[in-house]
TORKOL-4160 file (C-alpha; in steps of 0.2 Angstrom, whole numbers, padded with zeros to 4 digits, m for minus):
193
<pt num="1" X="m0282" Y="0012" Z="m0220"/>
<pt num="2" X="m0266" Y="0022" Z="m0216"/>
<pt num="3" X="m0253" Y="0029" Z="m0229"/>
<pt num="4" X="m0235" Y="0030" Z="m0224"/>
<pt num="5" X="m0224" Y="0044" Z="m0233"/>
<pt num="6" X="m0206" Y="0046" Z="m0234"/>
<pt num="7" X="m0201" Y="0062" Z="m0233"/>
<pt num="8" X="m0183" Y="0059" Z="m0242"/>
<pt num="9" X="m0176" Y="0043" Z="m0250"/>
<pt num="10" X="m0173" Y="0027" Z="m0243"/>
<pt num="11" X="m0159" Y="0026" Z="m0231"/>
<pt num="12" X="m0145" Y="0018" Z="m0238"/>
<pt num="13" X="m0133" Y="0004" Z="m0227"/>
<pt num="14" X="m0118" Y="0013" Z="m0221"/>
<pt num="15" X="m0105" Y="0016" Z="m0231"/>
<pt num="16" X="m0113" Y="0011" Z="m0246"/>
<pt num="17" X="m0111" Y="0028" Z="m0259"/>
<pt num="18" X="m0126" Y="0038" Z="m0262"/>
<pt num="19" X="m0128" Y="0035" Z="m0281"/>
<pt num="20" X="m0121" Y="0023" Z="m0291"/>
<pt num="21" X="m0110" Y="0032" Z="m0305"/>
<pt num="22" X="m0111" Y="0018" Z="m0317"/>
<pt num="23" X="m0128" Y="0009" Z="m0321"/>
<pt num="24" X="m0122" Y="m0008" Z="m0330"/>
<pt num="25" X="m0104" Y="m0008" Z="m0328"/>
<pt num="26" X="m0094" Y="m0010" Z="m0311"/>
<pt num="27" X="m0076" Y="m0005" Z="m0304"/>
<pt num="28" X="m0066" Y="m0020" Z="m0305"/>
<pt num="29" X="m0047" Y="m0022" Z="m0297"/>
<pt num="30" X="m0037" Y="m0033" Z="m0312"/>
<pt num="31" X="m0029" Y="m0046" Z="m0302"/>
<pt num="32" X="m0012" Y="m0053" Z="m0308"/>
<pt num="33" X="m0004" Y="m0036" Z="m0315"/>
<pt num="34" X="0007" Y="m0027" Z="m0305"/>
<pt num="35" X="m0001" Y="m0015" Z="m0294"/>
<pt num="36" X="m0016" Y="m0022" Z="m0297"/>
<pt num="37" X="m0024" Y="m0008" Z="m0306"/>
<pt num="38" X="m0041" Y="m0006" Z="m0308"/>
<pt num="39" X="m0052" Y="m0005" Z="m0323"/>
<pt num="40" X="m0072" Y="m0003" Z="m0328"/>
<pt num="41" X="m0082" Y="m0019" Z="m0331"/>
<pt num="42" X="m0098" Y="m0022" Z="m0342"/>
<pt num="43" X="m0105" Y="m0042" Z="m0340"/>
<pt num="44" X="m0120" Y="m0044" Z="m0351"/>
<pt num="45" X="m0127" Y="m0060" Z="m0352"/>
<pt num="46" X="m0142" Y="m0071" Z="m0354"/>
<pt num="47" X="m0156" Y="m0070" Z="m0340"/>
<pt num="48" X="m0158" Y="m0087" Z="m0335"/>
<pt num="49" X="m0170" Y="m0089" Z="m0320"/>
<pt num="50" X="m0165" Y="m0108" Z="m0320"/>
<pt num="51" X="m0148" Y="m0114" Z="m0319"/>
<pt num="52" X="m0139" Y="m0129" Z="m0331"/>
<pt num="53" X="m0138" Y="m0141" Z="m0313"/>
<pt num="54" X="m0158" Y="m0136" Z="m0308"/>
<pt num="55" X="m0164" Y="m0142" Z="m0328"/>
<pt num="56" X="m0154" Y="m0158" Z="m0324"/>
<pt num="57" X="m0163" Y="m0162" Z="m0307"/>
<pt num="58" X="m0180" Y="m0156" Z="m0316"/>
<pt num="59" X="m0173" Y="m0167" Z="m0331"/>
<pt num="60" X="m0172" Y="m0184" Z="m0320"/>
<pt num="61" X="m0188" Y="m0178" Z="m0308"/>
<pt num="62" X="m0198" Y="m0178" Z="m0327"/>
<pt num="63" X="m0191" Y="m0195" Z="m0332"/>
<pt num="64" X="m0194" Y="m0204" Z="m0318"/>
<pt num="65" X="m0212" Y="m0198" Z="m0317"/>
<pt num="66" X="m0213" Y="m0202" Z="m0336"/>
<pt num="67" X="m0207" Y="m0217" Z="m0334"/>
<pt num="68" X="m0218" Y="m0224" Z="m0321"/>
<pt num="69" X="m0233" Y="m0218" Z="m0330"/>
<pt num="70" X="m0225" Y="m0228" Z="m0346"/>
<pt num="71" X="m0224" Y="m0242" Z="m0336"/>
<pt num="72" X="m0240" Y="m0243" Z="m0327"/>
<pt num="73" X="m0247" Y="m0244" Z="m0345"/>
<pt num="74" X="m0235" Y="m0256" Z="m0349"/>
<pt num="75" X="m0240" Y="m0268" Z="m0335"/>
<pt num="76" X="m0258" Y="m0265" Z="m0344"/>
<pt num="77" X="m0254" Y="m0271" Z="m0360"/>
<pt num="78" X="m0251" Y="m0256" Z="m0370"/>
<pt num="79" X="m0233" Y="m0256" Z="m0373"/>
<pt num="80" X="m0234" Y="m0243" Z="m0386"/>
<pt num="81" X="m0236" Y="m0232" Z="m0371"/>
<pt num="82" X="m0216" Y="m0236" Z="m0364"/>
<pt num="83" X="m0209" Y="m0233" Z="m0381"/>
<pt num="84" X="m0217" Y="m0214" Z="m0384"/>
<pt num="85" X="m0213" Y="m0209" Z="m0368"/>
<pt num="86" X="m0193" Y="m0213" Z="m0371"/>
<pt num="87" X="m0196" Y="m0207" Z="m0388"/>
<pt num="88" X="m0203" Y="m0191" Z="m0377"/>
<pt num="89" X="m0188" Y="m0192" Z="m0365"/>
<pt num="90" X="m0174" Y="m0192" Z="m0379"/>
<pt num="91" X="m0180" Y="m0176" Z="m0387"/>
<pt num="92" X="m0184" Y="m0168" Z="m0371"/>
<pt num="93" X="m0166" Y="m0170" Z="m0364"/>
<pt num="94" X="m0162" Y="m0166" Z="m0383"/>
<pt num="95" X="m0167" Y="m0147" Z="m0379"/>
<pt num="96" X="m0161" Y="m0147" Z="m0363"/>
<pt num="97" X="m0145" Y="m0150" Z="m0368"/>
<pt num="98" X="m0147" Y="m0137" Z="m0382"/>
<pt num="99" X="m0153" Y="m0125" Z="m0370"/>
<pt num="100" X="m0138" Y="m0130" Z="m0357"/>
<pt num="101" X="m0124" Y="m0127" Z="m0371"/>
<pt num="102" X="m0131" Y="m0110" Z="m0372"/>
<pt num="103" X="m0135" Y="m0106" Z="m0353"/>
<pt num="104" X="m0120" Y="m0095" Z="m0350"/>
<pt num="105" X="m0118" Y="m0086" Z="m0364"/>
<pt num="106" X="m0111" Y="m0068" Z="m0361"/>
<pt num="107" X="m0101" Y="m0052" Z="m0367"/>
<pt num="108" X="m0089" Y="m0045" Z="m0356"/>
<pt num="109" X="m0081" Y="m0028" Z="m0359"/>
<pt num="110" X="m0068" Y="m0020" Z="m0348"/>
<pt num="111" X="m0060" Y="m0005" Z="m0349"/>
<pt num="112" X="m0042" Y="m0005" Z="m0341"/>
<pt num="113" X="m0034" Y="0012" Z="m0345"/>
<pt num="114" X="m0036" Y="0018" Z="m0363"/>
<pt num="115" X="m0038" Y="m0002" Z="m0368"/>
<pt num="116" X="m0054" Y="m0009" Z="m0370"/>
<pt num="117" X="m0057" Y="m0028" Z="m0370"/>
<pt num="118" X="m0072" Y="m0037" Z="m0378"/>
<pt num="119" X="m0075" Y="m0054" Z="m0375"/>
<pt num="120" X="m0088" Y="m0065" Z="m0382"/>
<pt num="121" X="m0095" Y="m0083" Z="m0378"/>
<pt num="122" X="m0105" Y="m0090" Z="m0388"/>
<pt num="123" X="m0108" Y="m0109" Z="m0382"/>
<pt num="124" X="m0090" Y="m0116" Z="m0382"/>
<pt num="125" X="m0084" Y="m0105" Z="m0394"/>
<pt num="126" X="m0073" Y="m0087" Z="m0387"/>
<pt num="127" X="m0070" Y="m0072" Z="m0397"/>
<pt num="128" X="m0059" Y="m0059" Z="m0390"/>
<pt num="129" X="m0056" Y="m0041" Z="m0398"/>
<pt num="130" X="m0046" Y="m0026" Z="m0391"/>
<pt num="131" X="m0048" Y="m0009" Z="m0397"/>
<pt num="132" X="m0040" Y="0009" Z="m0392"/>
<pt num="133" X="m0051" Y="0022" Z="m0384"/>
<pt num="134" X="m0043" Y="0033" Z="m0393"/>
<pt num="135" X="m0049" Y="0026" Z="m0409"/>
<pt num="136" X="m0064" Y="0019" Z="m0406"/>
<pt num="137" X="m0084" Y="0024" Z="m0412"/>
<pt num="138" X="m0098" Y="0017" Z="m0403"/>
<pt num="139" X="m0114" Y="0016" Z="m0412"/>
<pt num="140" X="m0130" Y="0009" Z="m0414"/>
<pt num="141" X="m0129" Y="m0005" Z="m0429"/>
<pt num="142" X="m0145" Y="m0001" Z="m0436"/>
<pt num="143" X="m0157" Y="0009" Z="m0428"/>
<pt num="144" X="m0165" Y="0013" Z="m0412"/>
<pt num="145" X="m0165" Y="m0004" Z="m0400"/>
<pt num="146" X="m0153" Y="m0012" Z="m0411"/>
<pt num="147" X="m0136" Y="m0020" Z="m0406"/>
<pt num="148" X="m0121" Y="m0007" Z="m0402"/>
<pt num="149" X="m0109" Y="m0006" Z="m0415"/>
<pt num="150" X="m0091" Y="m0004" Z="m0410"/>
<pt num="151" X="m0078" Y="0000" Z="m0423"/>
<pt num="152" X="m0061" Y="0007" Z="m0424"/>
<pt num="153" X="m0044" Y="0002" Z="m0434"/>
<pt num="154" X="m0052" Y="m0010" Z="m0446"/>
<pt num="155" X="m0060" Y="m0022" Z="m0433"/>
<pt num="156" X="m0080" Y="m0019" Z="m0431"/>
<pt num="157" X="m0091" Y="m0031" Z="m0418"/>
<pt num="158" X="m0108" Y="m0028" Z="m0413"/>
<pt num="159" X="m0113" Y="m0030" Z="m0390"/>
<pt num="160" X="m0127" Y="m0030" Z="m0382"/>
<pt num="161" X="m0136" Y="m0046" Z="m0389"/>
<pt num="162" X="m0140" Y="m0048" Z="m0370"/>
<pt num="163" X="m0149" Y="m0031" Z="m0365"/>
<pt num="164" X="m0165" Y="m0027" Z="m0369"/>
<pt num="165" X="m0168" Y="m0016" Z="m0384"/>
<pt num="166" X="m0173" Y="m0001" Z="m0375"/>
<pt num="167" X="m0158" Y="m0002" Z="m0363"/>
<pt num="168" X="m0145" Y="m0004" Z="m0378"/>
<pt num="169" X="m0146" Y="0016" Z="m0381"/>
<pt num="170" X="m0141" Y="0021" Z="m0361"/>
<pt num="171" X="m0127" Y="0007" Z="m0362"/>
<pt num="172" X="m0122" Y="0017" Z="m0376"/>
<pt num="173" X="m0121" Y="0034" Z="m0368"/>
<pt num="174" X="m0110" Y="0026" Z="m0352"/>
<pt num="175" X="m0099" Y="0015" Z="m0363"/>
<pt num="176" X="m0096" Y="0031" Z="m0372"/>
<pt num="177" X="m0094" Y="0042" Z="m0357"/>
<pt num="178" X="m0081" Y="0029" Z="m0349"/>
<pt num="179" X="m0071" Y="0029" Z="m0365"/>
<pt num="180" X="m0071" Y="0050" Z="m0363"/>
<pt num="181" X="m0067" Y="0047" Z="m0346"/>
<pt num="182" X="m0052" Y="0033" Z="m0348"/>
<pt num="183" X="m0035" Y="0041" Z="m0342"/>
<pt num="184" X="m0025" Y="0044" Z="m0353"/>
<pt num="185" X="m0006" Y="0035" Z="m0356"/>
<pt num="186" X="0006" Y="0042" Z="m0345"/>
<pt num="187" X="0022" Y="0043" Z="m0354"/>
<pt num="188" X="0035" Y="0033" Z="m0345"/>
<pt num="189" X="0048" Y="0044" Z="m0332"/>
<pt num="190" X="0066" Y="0046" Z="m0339"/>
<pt num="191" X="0076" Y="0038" Z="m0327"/>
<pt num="192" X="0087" Y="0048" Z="m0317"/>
<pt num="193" X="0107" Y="0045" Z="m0312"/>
């Protein structure tokens, strides 16, 4: 038996930084604004090991299995067979679908300057808030694990539906430390003659 040691970390690809300044969020360039400045960028969202196309193949794989069974019992004589296994089929694809509406359900967050931008999908329903840095409280809802609470001018909305509980209070922390961090608003330059 033979142990291998490192004696420092893991090289890293070139050019790749040496640590990562932001652990859930990411630099994003906002495209369609002149200049195209950049902004900071949170995606939470459900883990989904499977996707929406992958349940429909495993969907018509699990009728048509199902279905030869039911008909095999069928060409026995026991028709009863046939009609619990569509009776099966329908409420099966009646989850799936269930499951499927829900499948890419997200919150997104991005910072751009001292704006932040919440959006939430729910199914086929958006929500979109936007609330100042400058006015802004992030807090936990409840108490330790529970949703972040973010407030400010009158509007309140909870994130995080999407982390795990004991991740919520470090997306705190860098939410809030990105919000110190935002740059502030540049007054516009007099124009000169």
């Amino acid at each position: 038996m033979t142990a291998t040691f490192a004696t420092s970390p893991w090289s890293l690809p070139p050019g790749a930084p040496r640590s990562a300044p932001w652990q859930f969020g990411r630099e994003v360039v906002l495209s369609g604004l002149q200049g195209a400045p950049r902004a900071l960028q949170w995606r939470l969202r459900r883990n989904c090991s499977i996707t929406p196309r992958q349940f429909g193949a495993v969907y018509l794989w699990l009728c048509l299995a199902s279905l030869l069974i039911g008909g095999f019992f069928y060409h026995q004589g026991a028709p009863l067979v046939l009609a619990f296994t569509a009776l099966e089929l329908v409420f099966v694809g009646v989850a799936l679908l269930v499951f499927a509406r829900h499948a890419a359900d997200h919150e997104t967050l991005t910072l751009a300057g001292r704006s932040l931008q919440v959006e939430q999908c729910c199914a086929s329903r958006v929500e979109s808030t936007e609330f100042l840095a400058d006015w802004l409280t992030v807090e936990p809802a409840a108490g330790q694990g529970s949703l972040v609470e973010l407030s400010g001018r009158g509007q309140t909305i909870r994130v995080g539906r999407y982390l795990r509980p004991e991740l919520r209070a470090a997306f705190a922390r860098e939410l809030r430390l990105a919000l110190r961090q935002a740059p502030a608003k540049t007054a516009p330059e007099p124009a000169t003659n």
